[in-house]
C-alpha positions in Angstrom: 0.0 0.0 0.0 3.0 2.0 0.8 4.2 1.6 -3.3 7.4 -0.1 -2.2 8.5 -3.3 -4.1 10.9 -5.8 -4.2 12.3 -7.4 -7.2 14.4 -10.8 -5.9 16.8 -12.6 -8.0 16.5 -16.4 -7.4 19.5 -18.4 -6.5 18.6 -22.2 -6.8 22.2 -23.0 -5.6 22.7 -21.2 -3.3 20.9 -20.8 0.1 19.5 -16.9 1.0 21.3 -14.7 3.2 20.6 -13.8 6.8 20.9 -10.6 9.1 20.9 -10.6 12.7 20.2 -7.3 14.3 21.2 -6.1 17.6 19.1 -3.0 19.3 19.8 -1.5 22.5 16.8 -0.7 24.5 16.5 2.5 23.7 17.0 2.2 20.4 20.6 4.8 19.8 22.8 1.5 19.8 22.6 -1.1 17.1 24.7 -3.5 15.1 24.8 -6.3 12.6 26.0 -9.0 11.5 25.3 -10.9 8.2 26.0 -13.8 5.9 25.1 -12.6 2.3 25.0 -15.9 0.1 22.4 -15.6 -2.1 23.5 -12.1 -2.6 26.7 -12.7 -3.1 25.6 -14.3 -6.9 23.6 -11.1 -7.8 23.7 -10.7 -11.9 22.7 -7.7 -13.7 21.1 -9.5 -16.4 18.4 -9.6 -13.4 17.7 -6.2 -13.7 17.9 -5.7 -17.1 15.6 -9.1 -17.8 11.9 -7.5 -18.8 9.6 -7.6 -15.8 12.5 -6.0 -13.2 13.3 -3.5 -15.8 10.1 -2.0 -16.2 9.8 -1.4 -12.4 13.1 0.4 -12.7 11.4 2.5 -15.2 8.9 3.0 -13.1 10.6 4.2 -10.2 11.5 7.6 -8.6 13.7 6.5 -5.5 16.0 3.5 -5.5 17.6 2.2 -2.4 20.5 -0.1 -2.7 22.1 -2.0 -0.2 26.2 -1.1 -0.1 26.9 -4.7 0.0 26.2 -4.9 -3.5 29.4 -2.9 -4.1 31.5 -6.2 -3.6 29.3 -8.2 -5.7 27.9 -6.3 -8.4 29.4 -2.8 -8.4 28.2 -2.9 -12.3 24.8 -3.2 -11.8 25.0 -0.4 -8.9 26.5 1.6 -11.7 24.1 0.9 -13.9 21.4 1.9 -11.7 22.2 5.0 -10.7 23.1 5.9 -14.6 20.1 5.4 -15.4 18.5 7.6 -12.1 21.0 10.3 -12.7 20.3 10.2 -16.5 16.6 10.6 -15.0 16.3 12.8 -12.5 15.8 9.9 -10.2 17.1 9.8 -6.7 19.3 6.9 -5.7 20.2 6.5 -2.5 22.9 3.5 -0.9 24.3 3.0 2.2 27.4 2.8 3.7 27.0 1.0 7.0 29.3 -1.5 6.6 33.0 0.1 7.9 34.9 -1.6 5.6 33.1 -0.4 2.7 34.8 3.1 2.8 37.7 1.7 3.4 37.5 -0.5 0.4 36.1 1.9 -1.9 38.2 4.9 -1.7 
């Protein structure tokens, strides 16, 4: 209802990833840790197969996980070409320390 929507790649070999979350009780403190399988195998030809394309055309905002910046910088790249190219907003974060670190 809300107008979000996820487009998933299927993996058959590979199991999906998990993400356990950590909150303090008052909610300032929190921290992760994951285990990204699944994720790991993402291929752009995913988002540029039909059906996920014409979402992207769709869309105004795109969020993107940083984690996709070890596995599939290209299709990151190619994403936010095509937002830029359309005055779309694209937005990714950085959360993960070592991704600043590796991506200087």
């Amino acid at each position: 209802s809300e107008g979000v929507r996820s487009e998933y790649m299927v993996d058959s070999t590979t199991t999906t990833g998990v993400c356990a979350v950590l909150v303090s009780p008052d909610g300032v403190q929190r921290s992760l840790v994951t285990r990204l399988d699944a994720a790991n195998n993402y291929q752009r030809a995913h988002l540029e197969s039909p059906s996920v394309w014409s979402a992207v055309e769709q869309c105004r905002i795109f969020y993107v996980s940083g984690f996709m910046l070890n596995n599939s910088s290209e299709t990151m790249a190619h994403l936010g070409e095509h937002a830029a190219e359309h005055n779309k907003c694209f937005v990714m974060n950085l959360s993960a320390p070592y991704l600043s670190s590796l991506f200087k």
